[in-house]
C-alpha positions as CSV (number, residue, x, y, z in Angstrom):
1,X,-16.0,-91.2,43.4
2,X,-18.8,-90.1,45.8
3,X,-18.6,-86.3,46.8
4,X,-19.6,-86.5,50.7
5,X,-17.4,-86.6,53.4
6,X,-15.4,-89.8,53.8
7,X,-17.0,-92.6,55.7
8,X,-16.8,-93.3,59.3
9,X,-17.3,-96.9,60.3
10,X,-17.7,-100.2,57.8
11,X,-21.7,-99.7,57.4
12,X,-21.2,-96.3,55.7
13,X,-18.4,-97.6,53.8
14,X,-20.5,-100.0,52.2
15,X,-23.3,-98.5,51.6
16,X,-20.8,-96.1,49.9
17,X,-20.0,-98.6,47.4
18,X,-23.2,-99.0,46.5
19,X,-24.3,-96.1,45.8
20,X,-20.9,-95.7,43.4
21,X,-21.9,-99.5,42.0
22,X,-25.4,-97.8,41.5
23,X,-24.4,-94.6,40.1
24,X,-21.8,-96.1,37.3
25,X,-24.5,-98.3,36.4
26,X,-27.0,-96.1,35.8
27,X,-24.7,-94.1,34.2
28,X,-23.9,-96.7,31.7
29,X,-28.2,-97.7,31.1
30,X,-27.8,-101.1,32.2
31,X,-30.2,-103.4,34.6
32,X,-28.6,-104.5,37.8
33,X,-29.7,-108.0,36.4
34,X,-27.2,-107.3,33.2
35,X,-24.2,-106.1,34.9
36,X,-25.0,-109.0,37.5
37,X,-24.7,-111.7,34.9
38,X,-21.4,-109.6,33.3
39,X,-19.9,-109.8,36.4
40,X,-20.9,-113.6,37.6
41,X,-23.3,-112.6,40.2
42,X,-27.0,-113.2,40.9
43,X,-29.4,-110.2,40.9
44,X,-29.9,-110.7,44.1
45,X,-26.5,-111.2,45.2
46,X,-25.7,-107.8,43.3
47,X,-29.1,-106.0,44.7
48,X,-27.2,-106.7,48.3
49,X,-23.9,-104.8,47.5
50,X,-26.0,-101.8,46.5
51,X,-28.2,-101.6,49.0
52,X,-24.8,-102.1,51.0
53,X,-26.5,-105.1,53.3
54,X,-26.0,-108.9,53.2
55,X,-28.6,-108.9,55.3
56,X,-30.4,-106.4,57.6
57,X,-27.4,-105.3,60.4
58,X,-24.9,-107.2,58.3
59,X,-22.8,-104.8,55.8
60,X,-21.5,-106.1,52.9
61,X,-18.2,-107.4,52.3
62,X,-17.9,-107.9,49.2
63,X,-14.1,-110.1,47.8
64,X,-11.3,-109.0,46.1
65,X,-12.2,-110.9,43.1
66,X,-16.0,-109.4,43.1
67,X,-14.9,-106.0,43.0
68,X,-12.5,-106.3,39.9
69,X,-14.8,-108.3,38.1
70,X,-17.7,-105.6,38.8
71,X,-15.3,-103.2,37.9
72,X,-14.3,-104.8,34.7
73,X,-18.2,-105.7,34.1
74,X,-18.5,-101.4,34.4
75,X,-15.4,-100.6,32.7
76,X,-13.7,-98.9,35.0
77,X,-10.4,-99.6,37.3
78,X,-11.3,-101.0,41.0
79,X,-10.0,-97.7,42.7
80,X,-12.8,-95.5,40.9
81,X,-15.7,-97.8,42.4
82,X,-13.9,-97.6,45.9
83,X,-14.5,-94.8,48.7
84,X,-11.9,-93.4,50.9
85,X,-11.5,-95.8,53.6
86,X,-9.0,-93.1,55.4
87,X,-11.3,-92.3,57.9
88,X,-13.1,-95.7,58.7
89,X,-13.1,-96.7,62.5
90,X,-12.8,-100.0,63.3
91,X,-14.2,-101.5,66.9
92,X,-12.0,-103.1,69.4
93,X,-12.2,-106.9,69.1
């Protein structure tokens, strides 16, 4: 798990995530296009969860399914991958 304070708001939490998703696969010496294809994904599709972004202003959100099967693709349990969401804000809507 990532070693800085907790994250604040959604767009830190997922950028969070992707530097985790980035670090463990480094860690392991594999391309993002290999773990993409182990886990299902696209390169590109997987290029967007670690940069944390969808698309400029948009954070990533990434399923349920998506995260166990990047977890299972990096041989780890979901939770490990996952920052502390105890201090994310959420606006009023």
């Amino acid at each position: 798990m990532p070693s800085s304070p907790a994250p604040s708001s959604w767009e830190e939490y997922a950028k969070d995530l992707g530097i985790e998703l980035q670090r463990r696969r480094i860690a392991l010496d594999i391309t993002q296009e290999n773990l993409a294809h182990r886990a299902g994904l696209t390169r590109t599709h997987y290029q967007q969860l670690e940069r944390g972004f969808w698309k400029p202003g948009s954070p990533a959100n990434p399923s349920l399914k998506m995260l166990v099967r990047l977890a299972q693709a990096l041989q780890l349990e979901v939770a490990e991958l996952l920052p502390s969401g105890r201090d994310v804000e959420w606006p009023d809507t």
